[in-house]
VOTORDO-810550 format. One record per residue (C-alpha): residue number from 0; residue in one letter; chain; x, y, z. Coordinates in steps of 0.05 Angstrom, whole numbers, plus 32768, in hexadecimal, padded with zeros to 4 digits. Layout:
<rs>
[r NUM,'A','A',[X,Y,Z]] ...
</rs>
This chain:
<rs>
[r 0,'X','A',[848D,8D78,8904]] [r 1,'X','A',[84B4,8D70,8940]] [r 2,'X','A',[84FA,8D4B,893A]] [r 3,'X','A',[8506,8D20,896E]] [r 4,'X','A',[854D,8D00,8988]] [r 5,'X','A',[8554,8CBF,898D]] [r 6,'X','A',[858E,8CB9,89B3]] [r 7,'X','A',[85BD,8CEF,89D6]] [r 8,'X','A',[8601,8D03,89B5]] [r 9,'X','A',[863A,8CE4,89CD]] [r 10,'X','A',[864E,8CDB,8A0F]] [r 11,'X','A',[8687,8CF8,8A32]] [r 12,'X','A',[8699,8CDD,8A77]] [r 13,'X','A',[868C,8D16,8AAC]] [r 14,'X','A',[866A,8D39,8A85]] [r 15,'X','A',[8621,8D2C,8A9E]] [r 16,'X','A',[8603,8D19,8A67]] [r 17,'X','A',[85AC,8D10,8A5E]] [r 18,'X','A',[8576,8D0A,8A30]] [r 19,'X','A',[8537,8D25,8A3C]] [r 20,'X','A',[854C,8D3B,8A87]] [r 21,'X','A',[855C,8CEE,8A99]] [r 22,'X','A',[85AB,8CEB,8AA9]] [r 23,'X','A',[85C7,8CB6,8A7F]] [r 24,'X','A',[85F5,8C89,8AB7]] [r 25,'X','A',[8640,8C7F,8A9F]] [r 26,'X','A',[8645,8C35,8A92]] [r 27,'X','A',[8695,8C2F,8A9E]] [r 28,'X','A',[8697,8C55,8ADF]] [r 29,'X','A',[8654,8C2E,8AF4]] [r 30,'X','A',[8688,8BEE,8AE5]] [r 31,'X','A',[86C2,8C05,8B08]] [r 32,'X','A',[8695,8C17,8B48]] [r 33,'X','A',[866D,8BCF,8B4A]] [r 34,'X','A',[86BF,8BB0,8B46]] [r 35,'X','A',[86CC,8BD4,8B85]] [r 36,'X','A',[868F,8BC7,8BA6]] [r 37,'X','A',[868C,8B7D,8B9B]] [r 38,'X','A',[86E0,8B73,8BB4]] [r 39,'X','A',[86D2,8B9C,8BF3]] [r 40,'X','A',[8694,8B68,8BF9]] [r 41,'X','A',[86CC,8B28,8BEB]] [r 42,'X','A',[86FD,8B4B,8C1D]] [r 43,'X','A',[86BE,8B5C,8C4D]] [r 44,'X','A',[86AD,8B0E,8C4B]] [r 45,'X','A',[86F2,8AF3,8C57]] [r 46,'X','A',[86FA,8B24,8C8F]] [r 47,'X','A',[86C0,8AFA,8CB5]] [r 48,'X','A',[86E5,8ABB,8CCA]] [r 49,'X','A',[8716,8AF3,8CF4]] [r 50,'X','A',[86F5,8B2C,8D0C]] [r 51,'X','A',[86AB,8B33,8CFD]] [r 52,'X','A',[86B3,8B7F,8D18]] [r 53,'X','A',[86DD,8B84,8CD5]] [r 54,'X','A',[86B2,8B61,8CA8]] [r 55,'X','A',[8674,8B88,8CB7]] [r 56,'X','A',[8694,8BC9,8CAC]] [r 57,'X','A',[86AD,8BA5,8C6C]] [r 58,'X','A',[8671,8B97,8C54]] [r 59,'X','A',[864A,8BD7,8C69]] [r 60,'X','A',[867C,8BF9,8C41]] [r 61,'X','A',[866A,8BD0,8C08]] [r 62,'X','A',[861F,8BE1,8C15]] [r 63,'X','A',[8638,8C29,8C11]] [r 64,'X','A',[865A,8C20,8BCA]] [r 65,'X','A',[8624,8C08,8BBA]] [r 66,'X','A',[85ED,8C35,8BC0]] [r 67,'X','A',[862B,8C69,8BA1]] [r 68,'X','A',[8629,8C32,8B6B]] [r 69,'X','A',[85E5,8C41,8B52]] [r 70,'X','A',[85E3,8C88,8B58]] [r 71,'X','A',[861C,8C91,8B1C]] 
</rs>
């Protein structure tokens, strides 16, 4: 009989952890990444009524954090 695991051990942040080959993504640092992202959005779209040139590269950034966002 072959014992599976249910579950991994603990996690440690930074540490990498996976099951079964699949990386398990590190909730808290997934958190703190989606609070960045969403104020540079909020400064991105009060930028707009000044300098649009600002508030695109504002919000590109955010786009940026973003994709960063869902990679963790």
């Amino acid at each position: 009989m072959v014992k599976k695991e249910k579950f991994a051990k603990r996690m440690v942040p930074g540490t990498g952890t996976s099951v079964n080959g699949y990386k398990i993504p590190d909730p808290k640092l997934h958190q703190i990444i989606s609070f960045v992202k969403s104020g540079i959005r909020i400064v991105g779209y009060c930028c707009i009524p000044f300098s649009l040139g600002w508030a695109t590269a504002f919000l590109i950034l955010s786009e940026v954090v973003g994709i960063v966002e869902e990679l963790v």
